[in-house]
C-alpha positions as a printed NumPy array, in Angstrom:
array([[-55.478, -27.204, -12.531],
       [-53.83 , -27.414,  -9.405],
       [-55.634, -28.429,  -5.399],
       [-53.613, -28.456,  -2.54 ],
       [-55.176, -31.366,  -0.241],
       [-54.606, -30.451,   3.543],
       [-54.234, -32.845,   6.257],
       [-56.502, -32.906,   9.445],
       [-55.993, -32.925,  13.023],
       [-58.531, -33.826,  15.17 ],
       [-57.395, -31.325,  18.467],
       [-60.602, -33.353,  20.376],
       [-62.263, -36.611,  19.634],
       [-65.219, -37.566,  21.913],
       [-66.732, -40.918,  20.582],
       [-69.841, -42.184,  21.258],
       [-71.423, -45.612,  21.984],
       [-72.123, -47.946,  18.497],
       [-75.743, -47.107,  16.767],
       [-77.5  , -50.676,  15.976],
       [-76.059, -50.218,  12.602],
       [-72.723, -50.296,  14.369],
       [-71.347, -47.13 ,  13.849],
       [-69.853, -44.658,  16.384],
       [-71.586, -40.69 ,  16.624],
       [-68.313, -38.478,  16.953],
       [-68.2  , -35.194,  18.036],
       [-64.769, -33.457,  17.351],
       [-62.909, -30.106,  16.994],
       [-61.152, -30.429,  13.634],
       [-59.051, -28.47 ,  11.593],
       [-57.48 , -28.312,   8.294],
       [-53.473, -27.654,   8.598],
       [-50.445, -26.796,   6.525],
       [-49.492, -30.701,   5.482],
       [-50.772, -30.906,   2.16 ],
       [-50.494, -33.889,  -0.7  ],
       [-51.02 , -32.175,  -4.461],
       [-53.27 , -32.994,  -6.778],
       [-53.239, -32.077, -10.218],
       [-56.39 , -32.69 , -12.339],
       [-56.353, -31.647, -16.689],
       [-58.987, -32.364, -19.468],
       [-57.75 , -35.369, -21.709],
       [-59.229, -36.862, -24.529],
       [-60.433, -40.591, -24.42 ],
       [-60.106, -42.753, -21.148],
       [-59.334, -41.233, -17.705],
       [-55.917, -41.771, -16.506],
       [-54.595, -41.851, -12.675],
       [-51.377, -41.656, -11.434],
       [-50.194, -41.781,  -7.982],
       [-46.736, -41.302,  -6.319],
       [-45.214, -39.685,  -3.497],
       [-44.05 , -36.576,  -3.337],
       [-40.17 , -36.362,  -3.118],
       [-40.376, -35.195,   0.092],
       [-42.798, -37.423,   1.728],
       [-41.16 , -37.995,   5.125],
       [-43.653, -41.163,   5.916],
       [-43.762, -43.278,   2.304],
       [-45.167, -46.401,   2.036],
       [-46.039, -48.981,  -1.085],
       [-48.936, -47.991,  -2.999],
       [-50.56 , -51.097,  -3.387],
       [-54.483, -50.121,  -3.29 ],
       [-55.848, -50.792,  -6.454],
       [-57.179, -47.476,  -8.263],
       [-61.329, -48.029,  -7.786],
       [-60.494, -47.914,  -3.583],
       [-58.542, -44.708,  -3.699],
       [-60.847, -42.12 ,  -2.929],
       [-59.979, -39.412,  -5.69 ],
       [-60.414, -42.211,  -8.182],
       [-63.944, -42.854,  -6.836],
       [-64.772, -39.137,  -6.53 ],
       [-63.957, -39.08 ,  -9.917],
       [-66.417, -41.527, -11.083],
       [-69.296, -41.13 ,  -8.896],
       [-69.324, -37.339, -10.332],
       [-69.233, -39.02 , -14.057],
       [-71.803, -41.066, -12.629],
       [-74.293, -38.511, -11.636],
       [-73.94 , -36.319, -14.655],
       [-74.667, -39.12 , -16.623],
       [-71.595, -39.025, -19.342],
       [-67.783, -39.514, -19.263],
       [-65.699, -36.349, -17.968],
       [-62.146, -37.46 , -18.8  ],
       [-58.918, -36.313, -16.895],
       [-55.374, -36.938, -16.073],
       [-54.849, -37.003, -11.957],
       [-51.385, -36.79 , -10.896],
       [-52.044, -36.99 ,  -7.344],
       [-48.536, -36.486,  -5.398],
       [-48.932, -37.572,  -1.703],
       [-47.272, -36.756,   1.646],
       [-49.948, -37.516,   3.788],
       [-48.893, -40.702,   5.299],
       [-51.578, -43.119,   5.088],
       [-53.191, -44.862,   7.947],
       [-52.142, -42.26 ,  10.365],
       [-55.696, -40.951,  11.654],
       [-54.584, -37.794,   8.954],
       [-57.131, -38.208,   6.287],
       [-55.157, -38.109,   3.324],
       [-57.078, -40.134,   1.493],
       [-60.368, -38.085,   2.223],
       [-59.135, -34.957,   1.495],
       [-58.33 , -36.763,  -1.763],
       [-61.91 , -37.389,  -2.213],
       [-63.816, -34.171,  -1.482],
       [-60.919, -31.698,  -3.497],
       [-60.756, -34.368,  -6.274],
       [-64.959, -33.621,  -6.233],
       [-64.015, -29.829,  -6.246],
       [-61.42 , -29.998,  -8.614],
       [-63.894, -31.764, -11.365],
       [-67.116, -30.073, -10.596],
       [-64.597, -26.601, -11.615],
       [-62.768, -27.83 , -14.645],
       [-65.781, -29.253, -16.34 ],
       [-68.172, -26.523, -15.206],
       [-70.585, -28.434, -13.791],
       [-72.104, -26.228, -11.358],
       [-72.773, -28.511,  -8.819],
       [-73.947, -26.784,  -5.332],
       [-71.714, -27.289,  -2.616],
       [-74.81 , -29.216,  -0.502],
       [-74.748, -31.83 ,  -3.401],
       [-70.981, -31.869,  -3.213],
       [-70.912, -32.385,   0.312],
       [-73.484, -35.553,  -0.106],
       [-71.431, -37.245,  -2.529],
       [-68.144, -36.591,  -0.075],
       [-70.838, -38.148,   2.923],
       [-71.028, -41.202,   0.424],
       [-67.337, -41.499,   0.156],
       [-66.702, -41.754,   4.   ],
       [-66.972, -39.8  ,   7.482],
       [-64.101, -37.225,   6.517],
       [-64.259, -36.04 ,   3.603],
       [-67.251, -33.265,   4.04 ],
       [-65.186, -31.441,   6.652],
       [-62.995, -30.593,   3.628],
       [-65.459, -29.045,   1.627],
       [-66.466, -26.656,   4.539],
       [-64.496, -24.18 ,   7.244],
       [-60.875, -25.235,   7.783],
       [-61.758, -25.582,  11.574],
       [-65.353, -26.606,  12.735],
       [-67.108, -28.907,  15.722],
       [-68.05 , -32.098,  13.402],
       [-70.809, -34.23 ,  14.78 ],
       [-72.641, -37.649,  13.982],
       [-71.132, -39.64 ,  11.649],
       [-69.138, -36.535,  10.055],
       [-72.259, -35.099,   8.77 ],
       [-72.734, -31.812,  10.605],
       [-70.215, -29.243,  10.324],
       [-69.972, -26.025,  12.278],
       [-67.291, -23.304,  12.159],
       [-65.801, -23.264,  14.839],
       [-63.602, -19.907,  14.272],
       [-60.076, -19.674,  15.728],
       [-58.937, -16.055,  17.583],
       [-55.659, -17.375,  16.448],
       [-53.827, -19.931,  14.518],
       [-52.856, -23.084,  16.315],
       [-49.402, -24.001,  15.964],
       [-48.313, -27.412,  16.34 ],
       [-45.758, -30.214,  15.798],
       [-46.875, -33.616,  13.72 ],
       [-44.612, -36.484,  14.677],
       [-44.898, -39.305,  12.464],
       [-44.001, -42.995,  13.409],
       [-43.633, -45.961,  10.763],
       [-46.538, -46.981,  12.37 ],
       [-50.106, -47.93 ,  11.243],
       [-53.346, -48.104,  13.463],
       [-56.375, -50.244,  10.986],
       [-59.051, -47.715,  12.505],
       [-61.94 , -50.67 ,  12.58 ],
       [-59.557, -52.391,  15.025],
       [-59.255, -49.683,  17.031],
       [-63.008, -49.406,  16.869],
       [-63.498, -52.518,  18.119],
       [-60.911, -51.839,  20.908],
       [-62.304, -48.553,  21.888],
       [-66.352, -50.814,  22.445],
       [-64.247, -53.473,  24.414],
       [-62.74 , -50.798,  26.944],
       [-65.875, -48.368,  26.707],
       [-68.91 , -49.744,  26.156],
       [-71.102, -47.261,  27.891],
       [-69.204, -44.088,  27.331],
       [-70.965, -40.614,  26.189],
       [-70.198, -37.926,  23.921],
       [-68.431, -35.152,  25.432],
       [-68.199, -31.275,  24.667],
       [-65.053, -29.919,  22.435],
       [-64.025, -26.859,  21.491],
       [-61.968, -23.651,  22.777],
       [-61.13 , -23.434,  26.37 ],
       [-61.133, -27.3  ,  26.612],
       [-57.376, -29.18 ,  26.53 ],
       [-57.081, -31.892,  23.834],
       [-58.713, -35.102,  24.417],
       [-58.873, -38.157,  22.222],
       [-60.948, -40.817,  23.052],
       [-59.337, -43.509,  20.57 ],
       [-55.827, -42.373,  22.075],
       [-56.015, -45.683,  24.292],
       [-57.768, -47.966,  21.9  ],
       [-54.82 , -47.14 ,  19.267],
       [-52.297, -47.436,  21.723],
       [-53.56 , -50.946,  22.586],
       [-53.949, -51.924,  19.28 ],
       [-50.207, -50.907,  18.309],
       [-48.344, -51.115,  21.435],
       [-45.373, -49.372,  20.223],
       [-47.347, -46.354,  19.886],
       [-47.92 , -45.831,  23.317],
       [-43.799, -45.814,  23.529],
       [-43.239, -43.598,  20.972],
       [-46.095, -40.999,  22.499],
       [-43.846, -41.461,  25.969],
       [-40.451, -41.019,  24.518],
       [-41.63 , -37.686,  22.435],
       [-43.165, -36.536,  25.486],
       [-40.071, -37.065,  27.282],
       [-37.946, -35.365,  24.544],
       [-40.464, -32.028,  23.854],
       [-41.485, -32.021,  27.859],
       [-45.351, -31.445,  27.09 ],
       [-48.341, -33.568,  26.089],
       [-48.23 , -35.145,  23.135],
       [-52.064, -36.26 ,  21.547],
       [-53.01 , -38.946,  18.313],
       [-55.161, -37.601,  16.275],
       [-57.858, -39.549,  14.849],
       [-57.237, -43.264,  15.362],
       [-53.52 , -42.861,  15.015],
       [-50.761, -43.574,  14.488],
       [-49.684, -39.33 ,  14.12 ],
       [-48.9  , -37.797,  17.069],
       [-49.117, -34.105,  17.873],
       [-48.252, -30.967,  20.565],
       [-49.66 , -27.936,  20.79 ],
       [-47.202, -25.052,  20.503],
       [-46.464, -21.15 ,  21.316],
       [-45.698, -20.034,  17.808],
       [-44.53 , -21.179,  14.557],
       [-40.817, -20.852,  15.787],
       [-41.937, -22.926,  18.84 ],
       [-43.217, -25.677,  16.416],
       [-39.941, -25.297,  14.327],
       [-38.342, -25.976,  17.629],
       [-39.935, -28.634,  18.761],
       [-40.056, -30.511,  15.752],
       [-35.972, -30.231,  15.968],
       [-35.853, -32.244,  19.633],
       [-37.844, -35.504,  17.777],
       [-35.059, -36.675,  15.408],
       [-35.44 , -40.446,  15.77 ],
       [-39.13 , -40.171,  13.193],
       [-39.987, -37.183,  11.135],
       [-41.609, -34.81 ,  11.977],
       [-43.615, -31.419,  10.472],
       [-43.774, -27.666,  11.607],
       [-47.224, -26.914,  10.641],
       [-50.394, -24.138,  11.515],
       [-53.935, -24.477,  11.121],
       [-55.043, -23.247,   8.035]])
């Protein structure tokens, strides 16, 4: 069976102050958009195997080098084999383009389709609100794949609305060599804002992100990069998540084409909301 996995842009990111467990309340527009890593799941006889590779035309790769029981499809996987109680054997091939580290979530769209992908070829029949706990267990992103391709996602990725869009958003990614380690930027963004609030997002309000800064501090070149595109594609240009991608809003899908064709010193991706 085949699962596209889509990538995620956060088009607003308001972050709140740390809990006394030390975690951050979010609230952020999000949506699902046409940037997708494939994942191939099949029934196999004895012991599960897992490959994964980049796709051929990955424009970001980097070396593989997590070991299999921290990639997030892997654990999906097992912590469905886990709650059923009995082995549930497959062959992943899992073909990326998502770069990782890029504030994209790759690896948690991994998780929550791998979850989808398993509960359908084995016929489990797992809701979707038992589905969505497991992808809660895995991390903060991975639910919001499991639900509407655009929504307002709150607390610690827990509650998802739909948010619907009139029409689809059209954007550019750009895509640096760059990586942002998000509890660095964490820590960053509590240094510069220790008081701050959550903030409304949603249609009608211009992109925000509030981990923009912190990234940008924590990987200066970012911050250069984000000028120079700006400079080249003469409009804002946003991180998403806790970086390193960049994006711009555009017109229209030819718009994105073009604007995409002005960056030529990183790659960069056309893409829509889904």
């Amino acid at each position: 069976m085949n699962f596209s996995c889509p990538a995620k842009v956060n088009l607003a990111l308001s972050v709140g102050a740390p809990r006394d467990d030390g975690m951050h309340p979010i609230r952020s527009w999000m949506v699902q958009v046409s940037f997708y890593d494939d994942l191939i799941v099949e029934r196999t006889d004895g012991r599960s195997v897992y490959q994964i590779q980049w796709a051929p035309d990955a424009p970001q790769p980097s070396p593989i080098d997590w070991p299999a029981d921290k990639d997030l499809a892997v654990r999906a996987h097992r912590m469905i084999e886990q709650h059923v109680g009995r082995p549930l054997p497959v062959k992943m091939t899992l073909a990326k383009r998502i770069p990782v580290g890029a504030g994209l979530a790759g690896g948690s769209s991994n998780g929550a389709i791998m979850l989808r992908a398993v509960n359908r070829l084995f016929d489990l029949n797992l809701p979707h609100e038992l589905l969505c706990k497991m992808a809660g267990k895995l991390g903060s992103d991975p639910a919001f794949f499991l639900g509407p391709a655009s929504a307002i996602v709150s607390g610690l990725g827990d509650v998802i609305e739909p948010c619907a869009l009139e029409s689809p958003v059209h954007l550019v990614l750009m895509l640096p060599p760059l990586h942002c380690n998000t509890g660095a930027v964490y820590r960053t963004f509590d240094a510069l804002s220790p008081t701050t609030t959550l903030q409304q997002v949603g249609p009608g309000i211009e992109p925000f992100n509030d981990l923009a800064g912190p990234a940008c501090a924590v990987e200066p070149r970012l911050r250069e990069v984000r000028k120079q595109c700006e400079s080249l594609l003469q409009r804002r240009v946003h991180v998403t998540g806790s970086g390193a991608a960049l994006f711009a809003l555009a017109d229209s899908a030819e718009d994105a084409e073009a604007l995409a064709d002005r960056v030529t010193d990183i790659p960069t991706r056309a893409v829509c909301s889904l």
